[in-house]
C-alpha positions in Angstrom: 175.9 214.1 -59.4 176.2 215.7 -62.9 179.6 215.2 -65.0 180.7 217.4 -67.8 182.2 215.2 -70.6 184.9 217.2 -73.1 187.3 216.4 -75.8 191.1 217.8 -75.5 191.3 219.7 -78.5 195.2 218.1 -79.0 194.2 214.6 -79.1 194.6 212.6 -82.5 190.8 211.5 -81.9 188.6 214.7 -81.2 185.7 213.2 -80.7 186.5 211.4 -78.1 184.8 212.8 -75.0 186.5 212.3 -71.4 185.0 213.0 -68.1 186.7 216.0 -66.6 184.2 217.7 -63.8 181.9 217.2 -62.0 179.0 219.2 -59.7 176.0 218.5 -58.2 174.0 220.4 -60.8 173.7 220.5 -64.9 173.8 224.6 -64.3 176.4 224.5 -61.9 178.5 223.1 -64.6 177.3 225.0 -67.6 178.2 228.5 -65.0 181.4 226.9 -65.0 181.8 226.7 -68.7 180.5 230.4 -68.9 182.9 231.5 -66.0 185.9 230.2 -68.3 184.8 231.4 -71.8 186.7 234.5 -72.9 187.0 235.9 -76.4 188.0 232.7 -79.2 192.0 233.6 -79.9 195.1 231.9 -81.3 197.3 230.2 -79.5 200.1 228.7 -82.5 198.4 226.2 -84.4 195.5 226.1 -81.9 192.0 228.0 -81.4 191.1 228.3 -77.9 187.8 229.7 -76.6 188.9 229.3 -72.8 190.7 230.8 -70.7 194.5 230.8 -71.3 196.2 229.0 -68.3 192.6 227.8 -67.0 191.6 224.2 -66.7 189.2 224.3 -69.4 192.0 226.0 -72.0 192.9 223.0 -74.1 189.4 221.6 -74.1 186.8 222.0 -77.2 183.7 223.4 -76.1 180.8 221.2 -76.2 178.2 221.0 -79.2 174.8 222.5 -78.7 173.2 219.6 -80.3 175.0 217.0 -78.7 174.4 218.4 -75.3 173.2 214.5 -74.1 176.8 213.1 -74.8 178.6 216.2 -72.6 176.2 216.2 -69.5 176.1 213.0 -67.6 173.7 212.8 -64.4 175.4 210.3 -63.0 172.7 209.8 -60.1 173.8 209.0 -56.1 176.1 207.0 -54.6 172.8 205.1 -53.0 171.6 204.9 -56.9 175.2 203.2 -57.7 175.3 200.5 -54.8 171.4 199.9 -55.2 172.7 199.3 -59.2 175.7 197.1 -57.7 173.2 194.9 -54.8 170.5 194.3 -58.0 173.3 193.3 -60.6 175.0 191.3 -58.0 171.4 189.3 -57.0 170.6 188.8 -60.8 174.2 187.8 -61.9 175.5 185.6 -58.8 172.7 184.4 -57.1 170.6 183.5 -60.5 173.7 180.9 -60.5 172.7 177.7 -59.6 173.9 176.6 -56.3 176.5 173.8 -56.5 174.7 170.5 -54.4 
Protein backbone atom coordinates (compact mmCIF):
# COMPACT_ATOMS: atom_id res chain seq x y z
CA UNK A 1 0.00 0.00 0.00
CA UNK A 2 1.39 3.38 -1.16
CA UNK A 3 0.23 6.79 0.66
CA UNK A 4 0.51 10.19 -0.90
CA UNK A 5 1.67 12.65 1.83
CA UNK A 6 0.49 16.69 1.08
CA UNK A 7 0.61 19.96 2.90
CA UNK A 8 -2.85 22.13 3.07
CA UNK A 9 -1.74 25.13 1.48
CA UNK A 10 -3.95 27.23 4.39
CA UNK A 11 -2.09 25.87 7.24
CA UNK A 12 0.23 28.30 9.36
CA UNK A 13 3.04 25.44 8.94
CA UNK A 14 3.30 24.52 5.12
CA UNK A 15 5.68 22.20 5.33
CA UNK A 16 3.99 20.03 7.21
CA UNK A 17 3.00 17.05 5.23
CA UNK A 18 -0.24 14.89 6.15
CA UNK A 19 -1.30 11.62 4.88
CA UNK A 20 -4.34 12.18 2.66
CA UNK A 21 -4.63 8.97 0.01
CA UNK A 22 -3.80 6.14 -0.41
CA UNK A 23 -3.62 3.24 -3.52
CA UNK A 24 -2.03 0.28 -4.06
CA UNK A 25 0.43 1.79 -6.48
CA UNK A 26 3.12 4.89 -6.49
CA UNK A 27 1.55 5.48 -10.27
CA UNK A 28 -1.85 4.97 -9.26
CA UNK A 29 -1.39 7.92 -7.10
CA UNK A 30 0.74 10.13 -9.22
CA UNK A 31 -2.51 9.43 -12.22
CA UNK A 32 -4.45 10.79 -9.47
CA UNK A 33 -2.42 13.91 -9.05
CA UNK A 34 -2.45 14.25 -12.98
CA UNK A 35 -6.27 13.56 -13.10
CA UNK A 36 -6.83 16.65 -10.69
CA UNK A 37 -4.28 19.18 -12.12
CA UNK A 38 -5.85 21.92 -14.15
CA UNK A 39 -4.36 25.22 -15.22
CA UNK A 40 -2.64 27.17 -11.81
CA UNK A 41 -5.45 30.12 -11.04
CA UNK A 42 -6.45 32.53 -8.29
CA UNK A 43 -8.68 31.79 -5.97
CA UNK A 44 -8.56 35.35 -3.41
CA UNK A 45 -5.38 35.36 -1.66
CA UNK A 46 -4.68 31.72 -2.75
CA UNK A 47 -2.95 29.99 -5.88
CA UNK A 48 -4.43 26.65 -6.59
CA UNK A 49 -3.14 24.18 -9.23
CA UNK A 50 -6.11 21.72 -8.58
CA UNK A 51 -9.13 21.36 -9.36
CA UNK A 52 -11.62 23.92 -7.79
CA UNK A 53 -14.20 21.93 -5.68
CA UNK A 54 -11.88 18.64 -5.92
CA UNK A 55 -10.29 16.94 -3.07
CA UNK A 56 -6.91 17.85 -3.96
CA UNK A 57 -7.99 21.85 -4.34
CA UNK A 58 -6.55 23.31 -1.16
CA UNK A 59 -3.44 21.03 -1.17
CA UNK A 60 0.18 22.19 -2.40
CA UNK A 61 1.44 20.05 -5.00
CA UNK A 62 4.32 17.95 -4.03
CA UNK A 63 8.10 18.90 -4.77
CA UNK A 64 9.98 17.10 -7.49
CA UNK A 65 12.89 16.72 -5.36
CA UNK A 66 11.38 15.71 -2.30
CA UNK A 67 9.41 13.07 -3.94
CA UNK A 68 10.71 10.46 -0.84
CA UNK A 69 8.80 12.66 1.85
CA UNK A 70 5.29 12.57 -0.37
CA UNK A 71 5.21 8.80 -1.45
CA UNK A 72 5.10 6.43 1.46
CA UNK A 73 5.05 2.53 0.56
CA UNK A 74 3.61 1.72 3.52
CA UNK A 75 4.07 -2.23 2.81
CA UNK A 76 1.13 -5.01 3.78
CA UNK A 77 -0.96 -5.56 6.44
CA UNK A 78 1.11 -9.06 6.88
CA UNK A 79 4.42 -6.62 6.82
CA UNK A 80 2.67 -4.48 9.78
CA UNK A 81 1.65 -7.44 12.21
CA UNK A 82 5.00 -9.43 11.27
CA UNK A 83 6.55 -5.68 12.43
CA UNK A 84 4.10 -5.75 15.62
CA UNK A 85 4.79 -9.97 16.56
CA UNK A 86 8.95 -9.04 16.20
CA UNK A 87 8.71 -5.69 18.29
CA UNK A 88 6.39 -7.40 20.73
CA UNK A 89 9.05 -10.61 21.09
CA UNK A 90 12.13 -8.13 21.40
CA UNK A 91 10.34 -5.55 23.80
CA UNK A 92 8.13 -7.88 26.18
CA UNK A 93 9.58 -11.05 26.14
CA UNK A 94 13.43 -9.68 26.27
CA UNK A 95 11.83 -8.69 29.90
CA UNK A 96 12.99 -10.82 32.46
CA UNK A 97 10.47 -13.12 33.80
CA UNK A 98 9.37 -12.23 37.41
CA UNK A 99 10.43 -15.78 39.70
Amino acid sequence: MWVMLLNDMRASNIENIQPRFRAETKEQLLAFLESERVEPYRDGQWGKVYRQGGPLEWCNPPYDFEDHLHFLDAGTEDDWALSGRQNYQETVMGIQPAP
